[in-house]
GUDRENPA-770788 format. One record per residue: residue in three letters; x, y, z of N, C-alpha, C, O in turn. Coordinates in steps of 0.001 Angstrom, whole numbers, padded with zeros to 6 digits, always signed. Layout:
REM residues N
AlaXYZXYZXYZXYZ ...
This chain:
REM residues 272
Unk-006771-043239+003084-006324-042077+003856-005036-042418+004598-004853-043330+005405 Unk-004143-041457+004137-002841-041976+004918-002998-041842+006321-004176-041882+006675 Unk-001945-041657+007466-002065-042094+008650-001679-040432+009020-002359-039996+009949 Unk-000684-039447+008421-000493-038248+008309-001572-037199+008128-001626-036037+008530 Unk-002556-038047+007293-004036-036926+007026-004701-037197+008011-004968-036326+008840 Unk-005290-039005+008190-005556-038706+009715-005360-037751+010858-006131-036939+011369 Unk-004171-038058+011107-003584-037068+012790-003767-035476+011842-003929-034427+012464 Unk-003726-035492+010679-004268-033942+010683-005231-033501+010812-005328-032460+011462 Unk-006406-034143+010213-007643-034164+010540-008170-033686+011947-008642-032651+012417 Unk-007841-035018+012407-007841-035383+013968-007266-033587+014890-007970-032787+015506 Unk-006300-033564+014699-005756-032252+014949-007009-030974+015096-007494-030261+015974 Unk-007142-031212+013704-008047-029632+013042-009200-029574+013900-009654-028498+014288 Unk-009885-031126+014336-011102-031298+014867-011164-030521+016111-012147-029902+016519 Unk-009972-030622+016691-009843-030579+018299-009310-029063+018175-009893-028232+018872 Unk-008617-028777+017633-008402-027037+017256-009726-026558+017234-010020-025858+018203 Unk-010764-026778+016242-011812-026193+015638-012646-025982+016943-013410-025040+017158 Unk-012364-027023+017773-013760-027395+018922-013224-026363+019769-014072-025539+020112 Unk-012312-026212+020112-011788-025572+021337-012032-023972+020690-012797-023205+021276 Unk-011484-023653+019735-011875-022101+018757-013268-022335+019200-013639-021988+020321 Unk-014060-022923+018332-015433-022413+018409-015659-022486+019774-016072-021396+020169 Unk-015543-023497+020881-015895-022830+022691-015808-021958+023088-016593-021388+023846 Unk-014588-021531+022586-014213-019973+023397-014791-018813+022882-015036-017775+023497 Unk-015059-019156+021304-015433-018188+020895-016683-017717+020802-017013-016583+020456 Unk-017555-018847+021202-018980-018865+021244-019037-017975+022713-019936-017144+022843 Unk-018138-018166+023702-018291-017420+025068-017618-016019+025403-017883-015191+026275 Unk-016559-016048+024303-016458-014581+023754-015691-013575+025298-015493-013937+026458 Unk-015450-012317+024631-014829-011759+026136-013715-012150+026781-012787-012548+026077 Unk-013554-012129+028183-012259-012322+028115-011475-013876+027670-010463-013971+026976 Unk-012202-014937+028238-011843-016083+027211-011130-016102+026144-010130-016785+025922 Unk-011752-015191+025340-011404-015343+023848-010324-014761+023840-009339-015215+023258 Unk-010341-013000+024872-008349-012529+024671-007372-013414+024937-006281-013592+024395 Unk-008046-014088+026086-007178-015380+026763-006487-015810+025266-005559-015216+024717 Unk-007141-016903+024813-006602-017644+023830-006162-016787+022656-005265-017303+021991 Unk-006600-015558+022235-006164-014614+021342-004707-014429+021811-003858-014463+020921 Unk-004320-014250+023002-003218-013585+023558-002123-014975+023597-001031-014825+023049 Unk-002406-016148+024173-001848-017105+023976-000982-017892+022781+000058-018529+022612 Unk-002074-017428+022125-001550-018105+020369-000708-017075+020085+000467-017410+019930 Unk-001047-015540+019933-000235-014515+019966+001437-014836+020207+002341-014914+019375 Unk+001463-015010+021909+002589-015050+021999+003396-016920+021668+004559-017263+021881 Unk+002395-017650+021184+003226-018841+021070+003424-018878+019309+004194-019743+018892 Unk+002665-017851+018154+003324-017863+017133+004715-016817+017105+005670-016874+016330 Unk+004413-015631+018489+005762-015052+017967+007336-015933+019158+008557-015787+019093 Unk+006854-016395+019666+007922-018068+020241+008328-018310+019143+009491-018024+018861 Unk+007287-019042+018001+008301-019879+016683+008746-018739+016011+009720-018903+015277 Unk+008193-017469+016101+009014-015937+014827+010200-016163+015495+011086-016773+014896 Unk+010368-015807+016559+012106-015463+016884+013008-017297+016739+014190-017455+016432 Unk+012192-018209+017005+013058-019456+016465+013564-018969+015223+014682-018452+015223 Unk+012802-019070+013993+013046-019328+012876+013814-018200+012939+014955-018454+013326 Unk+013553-016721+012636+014697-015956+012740+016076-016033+013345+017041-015439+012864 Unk+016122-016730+014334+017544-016954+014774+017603-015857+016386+018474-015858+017257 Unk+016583-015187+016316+016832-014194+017836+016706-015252+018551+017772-015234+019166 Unk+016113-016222+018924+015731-016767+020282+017128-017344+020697+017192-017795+021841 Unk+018177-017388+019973+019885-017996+020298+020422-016838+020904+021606-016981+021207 Unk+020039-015975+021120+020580-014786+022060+019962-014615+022810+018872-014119+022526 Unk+020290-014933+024288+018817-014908+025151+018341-013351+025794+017191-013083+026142 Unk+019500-012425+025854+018923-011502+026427+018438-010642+025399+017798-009690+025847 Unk+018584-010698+023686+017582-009879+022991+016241-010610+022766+015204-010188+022255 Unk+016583-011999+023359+015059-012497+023253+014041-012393+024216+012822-012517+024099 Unk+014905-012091+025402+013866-011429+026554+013625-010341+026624+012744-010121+027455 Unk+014306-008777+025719+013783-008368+025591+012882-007919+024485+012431-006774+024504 Unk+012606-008722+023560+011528-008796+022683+010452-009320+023431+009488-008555+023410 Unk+010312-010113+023934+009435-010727+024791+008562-009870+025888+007390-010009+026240 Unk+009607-008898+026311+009075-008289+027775+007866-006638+026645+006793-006092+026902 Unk+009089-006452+025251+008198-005694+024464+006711-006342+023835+005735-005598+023941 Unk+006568-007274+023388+005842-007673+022684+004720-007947+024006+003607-007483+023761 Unk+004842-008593+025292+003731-008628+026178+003315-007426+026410+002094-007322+026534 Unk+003953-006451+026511+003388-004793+026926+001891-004678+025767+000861-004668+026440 Unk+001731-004629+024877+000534-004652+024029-000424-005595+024410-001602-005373+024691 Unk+000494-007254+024393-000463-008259+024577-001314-008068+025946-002456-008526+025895 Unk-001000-007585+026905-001095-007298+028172-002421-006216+028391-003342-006286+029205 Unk-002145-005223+027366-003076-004493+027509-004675-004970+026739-005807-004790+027186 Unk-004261-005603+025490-005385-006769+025095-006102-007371+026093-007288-007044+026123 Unk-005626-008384+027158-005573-009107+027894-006613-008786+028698-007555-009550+028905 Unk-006495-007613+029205-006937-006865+030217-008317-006061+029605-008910-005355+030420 Unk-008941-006139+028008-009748-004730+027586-009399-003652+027695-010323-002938+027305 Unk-008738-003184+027945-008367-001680+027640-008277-000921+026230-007584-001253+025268 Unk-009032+000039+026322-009316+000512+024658-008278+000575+023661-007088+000829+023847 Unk-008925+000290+022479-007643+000013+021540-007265+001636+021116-006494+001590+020158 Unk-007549+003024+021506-007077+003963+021312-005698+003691+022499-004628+004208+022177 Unk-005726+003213+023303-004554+003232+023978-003518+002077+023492-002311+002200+023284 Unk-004295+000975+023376-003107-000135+022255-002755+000002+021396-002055-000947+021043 Unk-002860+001066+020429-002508+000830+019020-001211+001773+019663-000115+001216+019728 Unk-001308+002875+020030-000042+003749+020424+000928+002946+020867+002024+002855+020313 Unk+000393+001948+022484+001778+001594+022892+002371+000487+021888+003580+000259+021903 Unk+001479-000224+020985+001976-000575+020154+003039-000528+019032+003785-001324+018461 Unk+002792+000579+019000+003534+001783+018041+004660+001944+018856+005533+001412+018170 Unk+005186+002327+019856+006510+002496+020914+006781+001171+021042+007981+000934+020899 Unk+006117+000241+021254+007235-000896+021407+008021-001172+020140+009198-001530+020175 Unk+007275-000978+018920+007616-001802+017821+008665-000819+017846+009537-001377+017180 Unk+009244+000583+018289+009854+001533+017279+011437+001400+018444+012620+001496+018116 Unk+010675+001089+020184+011560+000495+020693+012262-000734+019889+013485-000879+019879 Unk+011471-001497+019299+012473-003184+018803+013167-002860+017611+013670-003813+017016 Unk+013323-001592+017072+013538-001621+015908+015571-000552+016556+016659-000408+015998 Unk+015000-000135+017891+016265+000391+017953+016792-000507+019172+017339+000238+019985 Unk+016823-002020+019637+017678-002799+020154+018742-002932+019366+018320-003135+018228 Unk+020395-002917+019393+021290-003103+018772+021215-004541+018359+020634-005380+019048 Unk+021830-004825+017185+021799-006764+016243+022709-006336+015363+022292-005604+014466 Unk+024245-006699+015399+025383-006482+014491+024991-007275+013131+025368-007042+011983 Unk+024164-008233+013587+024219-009388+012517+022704-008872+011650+022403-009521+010649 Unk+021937-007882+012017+020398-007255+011239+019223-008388+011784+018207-007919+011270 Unk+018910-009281+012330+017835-009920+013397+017094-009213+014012+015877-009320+014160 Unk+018092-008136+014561+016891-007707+015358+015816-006554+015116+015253-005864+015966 Unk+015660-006527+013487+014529-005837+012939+013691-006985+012689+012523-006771+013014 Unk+013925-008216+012182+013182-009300+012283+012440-009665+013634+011717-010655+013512 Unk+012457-008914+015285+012102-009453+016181+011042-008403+016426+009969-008778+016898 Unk+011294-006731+016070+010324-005790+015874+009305-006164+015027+008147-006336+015407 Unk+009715-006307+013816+008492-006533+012540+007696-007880+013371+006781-008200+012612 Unk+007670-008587+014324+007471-009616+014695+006145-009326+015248+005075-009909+015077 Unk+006632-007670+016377+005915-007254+017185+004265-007282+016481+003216-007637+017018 Unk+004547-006685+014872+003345-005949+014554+002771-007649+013857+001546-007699+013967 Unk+003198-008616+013380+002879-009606+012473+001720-009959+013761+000506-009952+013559 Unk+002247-010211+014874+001460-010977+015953+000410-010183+016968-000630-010631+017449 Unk+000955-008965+017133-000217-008131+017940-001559-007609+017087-002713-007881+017418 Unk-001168-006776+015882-002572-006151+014981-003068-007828+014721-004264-007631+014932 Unk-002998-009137+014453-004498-009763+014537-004592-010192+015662-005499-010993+015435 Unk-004291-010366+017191-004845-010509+018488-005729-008890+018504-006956-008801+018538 Unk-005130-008152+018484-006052-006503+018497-007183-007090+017868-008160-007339+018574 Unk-007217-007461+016145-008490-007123+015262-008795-008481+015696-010018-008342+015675 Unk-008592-009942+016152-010032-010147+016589-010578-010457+017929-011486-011226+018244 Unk-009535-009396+018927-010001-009497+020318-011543-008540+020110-012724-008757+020383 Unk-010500-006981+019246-012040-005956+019097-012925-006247+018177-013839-005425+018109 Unk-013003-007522+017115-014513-007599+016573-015215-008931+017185-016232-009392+016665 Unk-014560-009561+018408-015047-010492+019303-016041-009829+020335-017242-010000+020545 Unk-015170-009078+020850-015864-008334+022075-016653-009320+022746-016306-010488+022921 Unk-017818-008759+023143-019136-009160+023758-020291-009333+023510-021094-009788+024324 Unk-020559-009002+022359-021624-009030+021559-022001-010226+020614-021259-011186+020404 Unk-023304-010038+020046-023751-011178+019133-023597-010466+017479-024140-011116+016586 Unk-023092-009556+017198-022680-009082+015982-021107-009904+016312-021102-011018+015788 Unk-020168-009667+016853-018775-009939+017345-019160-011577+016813-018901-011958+015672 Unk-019551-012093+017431-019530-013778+017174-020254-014042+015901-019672-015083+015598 Unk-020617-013958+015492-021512-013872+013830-020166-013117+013504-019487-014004+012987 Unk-019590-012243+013518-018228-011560+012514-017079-012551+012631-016457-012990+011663 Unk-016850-012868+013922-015639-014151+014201-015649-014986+013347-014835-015196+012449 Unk-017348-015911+013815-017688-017123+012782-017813-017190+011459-018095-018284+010972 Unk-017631-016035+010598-018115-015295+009226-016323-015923+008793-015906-016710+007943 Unk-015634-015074+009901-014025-014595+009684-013565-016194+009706-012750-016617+008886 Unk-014171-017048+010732-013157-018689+010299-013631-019421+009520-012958-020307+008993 Unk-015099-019199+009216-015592-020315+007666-014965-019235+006613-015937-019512+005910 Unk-014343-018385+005937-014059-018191+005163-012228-018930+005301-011799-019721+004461 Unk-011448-018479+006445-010475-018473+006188-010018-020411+006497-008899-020858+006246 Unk-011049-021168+007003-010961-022182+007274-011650-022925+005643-011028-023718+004936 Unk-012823-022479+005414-012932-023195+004192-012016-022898+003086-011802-023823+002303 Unk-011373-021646+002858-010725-021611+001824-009185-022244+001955-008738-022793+000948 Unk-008554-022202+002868-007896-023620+003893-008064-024914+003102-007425-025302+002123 Unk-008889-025385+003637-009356-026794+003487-009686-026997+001590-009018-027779+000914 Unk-010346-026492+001247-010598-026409+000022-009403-025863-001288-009426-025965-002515 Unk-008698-025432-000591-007182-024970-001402-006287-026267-001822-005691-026701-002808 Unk-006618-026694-000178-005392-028128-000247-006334-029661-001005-005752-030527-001658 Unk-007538-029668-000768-007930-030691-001463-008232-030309-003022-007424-030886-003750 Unk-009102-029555-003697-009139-028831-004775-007631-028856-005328-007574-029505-006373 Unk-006360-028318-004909-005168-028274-005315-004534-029608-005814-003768-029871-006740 Unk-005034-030215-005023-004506-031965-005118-004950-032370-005969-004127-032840-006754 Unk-006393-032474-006390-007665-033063-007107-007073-032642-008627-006578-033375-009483 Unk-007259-031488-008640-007214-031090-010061-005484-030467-010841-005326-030111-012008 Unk-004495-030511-009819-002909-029552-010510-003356-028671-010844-004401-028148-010455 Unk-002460-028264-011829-002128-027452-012734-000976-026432-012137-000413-026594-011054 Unk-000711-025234-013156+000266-024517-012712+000435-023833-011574-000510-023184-011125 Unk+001464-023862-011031+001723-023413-009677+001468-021652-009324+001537-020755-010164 Unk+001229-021523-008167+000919-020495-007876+002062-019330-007564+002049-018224-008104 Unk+003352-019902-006308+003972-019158-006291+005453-020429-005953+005914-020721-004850 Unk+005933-021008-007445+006820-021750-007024+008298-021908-006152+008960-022767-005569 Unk+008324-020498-006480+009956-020030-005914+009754-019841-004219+010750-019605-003535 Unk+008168-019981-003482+008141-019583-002285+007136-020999-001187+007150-021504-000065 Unk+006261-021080-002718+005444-022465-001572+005610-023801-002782+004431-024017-002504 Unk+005874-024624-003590+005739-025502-004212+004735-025809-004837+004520-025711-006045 Unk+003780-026376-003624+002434-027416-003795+001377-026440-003864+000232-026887-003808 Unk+001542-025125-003980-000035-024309-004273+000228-024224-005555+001269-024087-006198 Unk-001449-024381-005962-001215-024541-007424-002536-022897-007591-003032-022274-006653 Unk-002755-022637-009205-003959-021735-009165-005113-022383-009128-006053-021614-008927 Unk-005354-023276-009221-006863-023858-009131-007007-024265-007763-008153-024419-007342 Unk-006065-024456-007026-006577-024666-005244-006896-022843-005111-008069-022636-004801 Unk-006329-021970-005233-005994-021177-004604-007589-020362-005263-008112-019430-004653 Unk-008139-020903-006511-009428-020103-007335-010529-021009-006459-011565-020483-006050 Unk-010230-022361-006216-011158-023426-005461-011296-022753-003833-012260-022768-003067 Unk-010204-022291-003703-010316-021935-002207-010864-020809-002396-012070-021052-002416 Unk-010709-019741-002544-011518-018535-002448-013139-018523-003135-013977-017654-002897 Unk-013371-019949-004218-014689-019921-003839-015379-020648-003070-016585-020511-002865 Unk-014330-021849-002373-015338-022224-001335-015512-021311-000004-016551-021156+000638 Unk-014178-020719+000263-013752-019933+001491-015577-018835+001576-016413-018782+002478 Unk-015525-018063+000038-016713-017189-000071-018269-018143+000834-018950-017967+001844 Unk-018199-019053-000195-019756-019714+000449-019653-020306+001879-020697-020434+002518 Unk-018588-020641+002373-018764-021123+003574-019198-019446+004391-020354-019149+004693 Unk-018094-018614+004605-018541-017325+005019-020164-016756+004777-020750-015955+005506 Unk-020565-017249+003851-021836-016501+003445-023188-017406+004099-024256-017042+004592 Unk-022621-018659+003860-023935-019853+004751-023481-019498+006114-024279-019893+006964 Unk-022439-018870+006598-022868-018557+008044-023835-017422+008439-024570-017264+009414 Unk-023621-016814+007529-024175-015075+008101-025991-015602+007784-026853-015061+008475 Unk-026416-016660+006716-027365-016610+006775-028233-017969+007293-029399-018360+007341 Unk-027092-018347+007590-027671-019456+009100-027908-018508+010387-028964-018576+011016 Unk-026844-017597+010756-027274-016294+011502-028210-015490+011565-028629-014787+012485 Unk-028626-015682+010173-030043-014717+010167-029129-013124+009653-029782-012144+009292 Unk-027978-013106+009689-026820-011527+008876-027627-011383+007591-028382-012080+006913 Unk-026985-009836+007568-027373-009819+006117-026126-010637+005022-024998-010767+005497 Unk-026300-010977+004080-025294-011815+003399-025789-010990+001661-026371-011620+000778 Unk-025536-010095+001592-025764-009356-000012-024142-009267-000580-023224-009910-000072 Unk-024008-008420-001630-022854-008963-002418-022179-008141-001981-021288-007817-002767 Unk-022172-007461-000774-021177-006456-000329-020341-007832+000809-019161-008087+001050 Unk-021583-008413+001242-020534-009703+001889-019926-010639+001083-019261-011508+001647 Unk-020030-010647-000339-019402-011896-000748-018498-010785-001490-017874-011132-002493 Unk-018431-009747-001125-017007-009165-001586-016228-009073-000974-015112-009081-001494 Unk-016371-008899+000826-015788-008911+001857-015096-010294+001833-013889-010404+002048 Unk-015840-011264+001584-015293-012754+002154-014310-012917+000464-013458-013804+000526 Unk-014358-012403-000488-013670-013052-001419-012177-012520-000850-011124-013156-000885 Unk-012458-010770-000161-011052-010237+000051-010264-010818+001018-009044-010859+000865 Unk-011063-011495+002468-010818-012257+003584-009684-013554+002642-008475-013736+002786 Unk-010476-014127+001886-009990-014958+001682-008448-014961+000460-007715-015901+000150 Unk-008429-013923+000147-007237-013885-000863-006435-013202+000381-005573-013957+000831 Unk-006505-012249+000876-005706-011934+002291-005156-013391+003243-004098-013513+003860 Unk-005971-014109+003135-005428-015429+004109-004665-016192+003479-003892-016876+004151 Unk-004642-016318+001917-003730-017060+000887-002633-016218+001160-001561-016745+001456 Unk-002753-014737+001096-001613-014035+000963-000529-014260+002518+000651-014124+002841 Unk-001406-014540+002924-000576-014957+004633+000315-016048+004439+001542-016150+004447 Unk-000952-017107+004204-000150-018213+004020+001081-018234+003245+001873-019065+003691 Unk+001607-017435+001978+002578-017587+001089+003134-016396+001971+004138-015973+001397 Unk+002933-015803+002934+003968-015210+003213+004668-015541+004599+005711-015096+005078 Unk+003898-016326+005013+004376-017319+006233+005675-018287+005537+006806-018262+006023 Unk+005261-019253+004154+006252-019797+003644+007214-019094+003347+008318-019536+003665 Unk+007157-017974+002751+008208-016829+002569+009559-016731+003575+010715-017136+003455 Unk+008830-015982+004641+009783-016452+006179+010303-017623+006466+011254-017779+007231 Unk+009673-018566+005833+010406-020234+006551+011280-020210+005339+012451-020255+005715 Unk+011204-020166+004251+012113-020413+003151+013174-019864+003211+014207-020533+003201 Unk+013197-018373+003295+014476-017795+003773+015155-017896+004904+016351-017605+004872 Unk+014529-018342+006186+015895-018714+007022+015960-020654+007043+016445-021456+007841 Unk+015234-020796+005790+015577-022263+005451+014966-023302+006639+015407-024325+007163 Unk+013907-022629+006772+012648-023860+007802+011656-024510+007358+011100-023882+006457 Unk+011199-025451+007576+010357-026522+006771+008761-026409+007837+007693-026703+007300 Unk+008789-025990+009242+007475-025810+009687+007976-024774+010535+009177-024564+010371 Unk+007329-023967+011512+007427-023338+012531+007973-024235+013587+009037-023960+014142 Unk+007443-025052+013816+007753-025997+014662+006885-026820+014801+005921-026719+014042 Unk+006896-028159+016016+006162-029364+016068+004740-029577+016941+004196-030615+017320 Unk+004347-028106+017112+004040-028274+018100+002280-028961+018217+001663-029403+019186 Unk+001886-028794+016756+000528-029154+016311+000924-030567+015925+001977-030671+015295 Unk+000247-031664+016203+000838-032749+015216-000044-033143+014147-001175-033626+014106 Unk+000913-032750+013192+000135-033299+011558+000108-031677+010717-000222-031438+009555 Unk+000549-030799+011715+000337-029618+010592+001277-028594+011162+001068-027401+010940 Unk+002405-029031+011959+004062-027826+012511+003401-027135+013201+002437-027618+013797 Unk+003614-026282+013275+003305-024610+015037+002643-023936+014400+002372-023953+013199 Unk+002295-023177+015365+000649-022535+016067+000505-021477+014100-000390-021183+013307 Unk+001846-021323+014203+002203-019971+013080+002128-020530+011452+001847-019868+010453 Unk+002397-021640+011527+001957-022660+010292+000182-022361+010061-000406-021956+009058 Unk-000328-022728+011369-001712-023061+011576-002556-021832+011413-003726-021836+011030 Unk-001807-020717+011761-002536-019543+011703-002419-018585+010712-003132-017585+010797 Unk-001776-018687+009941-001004-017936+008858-001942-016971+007785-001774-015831+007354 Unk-002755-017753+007625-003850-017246+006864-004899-016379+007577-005402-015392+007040 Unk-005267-016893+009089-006098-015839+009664-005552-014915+010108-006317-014027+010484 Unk-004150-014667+010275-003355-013592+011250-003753-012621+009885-004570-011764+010222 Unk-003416-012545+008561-003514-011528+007575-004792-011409+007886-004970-010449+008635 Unk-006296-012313+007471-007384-011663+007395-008363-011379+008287-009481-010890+008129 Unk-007576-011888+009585-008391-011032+010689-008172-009364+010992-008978-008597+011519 Unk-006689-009045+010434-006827-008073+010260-006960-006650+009012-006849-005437+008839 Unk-007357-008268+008264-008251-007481+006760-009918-007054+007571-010525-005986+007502 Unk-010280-008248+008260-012164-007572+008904-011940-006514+009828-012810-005648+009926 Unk-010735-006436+010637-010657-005586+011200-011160-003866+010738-012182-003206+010925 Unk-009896-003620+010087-009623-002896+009328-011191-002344+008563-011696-001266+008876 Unk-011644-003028+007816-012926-003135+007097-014048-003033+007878-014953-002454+007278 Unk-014433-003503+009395-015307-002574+010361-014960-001512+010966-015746-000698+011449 Unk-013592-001434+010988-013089-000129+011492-013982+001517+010811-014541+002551+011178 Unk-013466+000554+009334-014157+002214+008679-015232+002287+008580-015728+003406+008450 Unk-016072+001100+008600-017815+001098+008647-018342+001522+010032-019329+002251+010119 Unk-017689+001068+011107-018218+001672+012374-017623+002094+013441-018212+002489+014447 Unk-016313+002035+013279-015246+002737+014528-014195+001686+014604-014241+000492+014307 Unk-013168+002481+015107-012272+001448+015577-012706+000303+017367-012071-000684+017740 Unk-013409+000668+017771-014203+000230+019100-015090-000605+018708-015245-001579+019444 Unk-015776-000536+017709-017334-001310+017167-016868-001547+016001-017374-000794+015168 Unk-015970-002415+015491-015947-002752+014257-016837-004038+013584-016918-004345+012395 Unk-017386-004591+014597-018733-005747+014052-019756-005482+013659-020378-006032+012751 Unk-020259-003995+014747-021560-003402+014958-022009-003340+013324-022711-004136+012701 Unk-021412-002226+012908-021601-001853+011386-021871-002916+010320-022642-002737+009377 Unk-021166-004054+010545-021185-004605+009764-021943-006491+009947-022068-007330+009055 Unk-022257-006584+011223-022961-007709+011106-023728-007697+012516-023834-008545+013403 Unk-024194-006457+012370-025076-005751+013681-026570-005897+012917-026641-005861+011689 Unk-027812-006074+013811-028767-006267+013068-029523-004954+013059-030549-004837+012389 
């Protein structure tokens, strides 16, 4: 084991522990750190884009993008966040940028607020909420983990060469079936129902979190960045690290939304 997989390892452990604390205690805790990561992956968005070299369109992206996070923060119903959501982003889209950036600092708004929204509201307070959380990181964490070792183990042809290199299709077929069974041994270590409507849910979770991930590389490739930044050691910034759950937290979102409201999106679906 090199000394690089180590400290990544090592890393993931202490990530994982601190996720699962908060999330086991759920409520405001959890916006806490929902809101935190929030605003420290859209910190590395405006690096890599190039806004954060202009300081006063970067403060006011900043002062836009907390107006949502803020209201997260606080519980306040997401019939009222999704709107002001909607005005800030349409505010960032009309800040003047001679050079075109500063549609890159709007689109930023929505990359980072809709998954603090979808999994502040299928966290909530409840014991459906934490059974949906824990459902939502063994899929997007095993298919993670199982992409990159599976990928290694076996090659073959690449997945999307012109954007990530080292994904190949057999990590990416390895990951979405381990991503599935990890998701599914939770719900029925939970005592959830786990029928094939959940292992259709978790196959989509998990091709949604691949799709993140290659579109996280996407963004770094084109303004020619190699991580988000340093801030994890052994695996670059928060936005490296999260890439895959920011898409499919707000794939479950979305997907309890229509089963039981936009307010109760766990209830419906991993409510007993």
């Amino acid at each position: 084991m090199t000394s690089n997989l180590r400290l990544r390892i090592l890393s993931a452990l202490v990530m994982a522990a601190v996720a699962l604390g908060v999330t086991w205690i759920g409520d405001w805790p959890f916006r806490i750190l929902a809101v935190l990561a929030g605003l420290a992956i859209y910190a590395e968005w405006t690096t890599i884009s190039g806004i954060s070299s202009r300081r006063g369109v970067s403060l006011a992206y900043f002062v836009l993008v907390g107006i949502p996070l803020l209201l997260v923060l606080f519980g306040v119903p997401v019939g009222v966040v999704l709107p002001a959501l909607l005005a800030v982003f349409l505010l960032g889209l009309a800040i003047p940028g001679s050079d075109g950036k500063s549609r890159w600092g709007a689109w930023g708004i929505l990359y980072v607020v809709l998954p603090v929204v979808s999994m502040s509201m299928v966290r909530g307070d409840t014991t459906a909420g934490l059974v949906g959380i824990l459902f939502l990181f063994a899929v997007v964490w095993g298919t993670d983990i199982f992409a990159y070792f599976i990928g290694r183990a076996i090659g073959g042809p690449k997945l999307a060469p012109a954007i990530s290199p080292g994904k190949t299709w057999s990590g990416a077929v390895g990951g979405v079936v381990c991503g599935t069974a990890a998701g599914i041994a939770v719900l029925m270590v939970a005592g959830a129902s786990a029928g094939w409507a959940f292992v259709a849910i978790a196959v989509v979770l998990s091709v949604l979190s691949q799709i993140g991930d290659l579109f996280e590389s996407w963004i770094k490739r084109r303004f020619g960045m190699k991580d988000s930044s340093s801030f994890i050691p052994g695996h670059g910034g928060v936005m490296d690290r999260l890439d895959g759950l920011v898409a499919a937290a707000f794939g479950l979102y979305v997907i309890g939304w229509l089963v039981s409201g936009a307010e109760t999106p766990a209830a419906g679906l991993f409510g007993n």
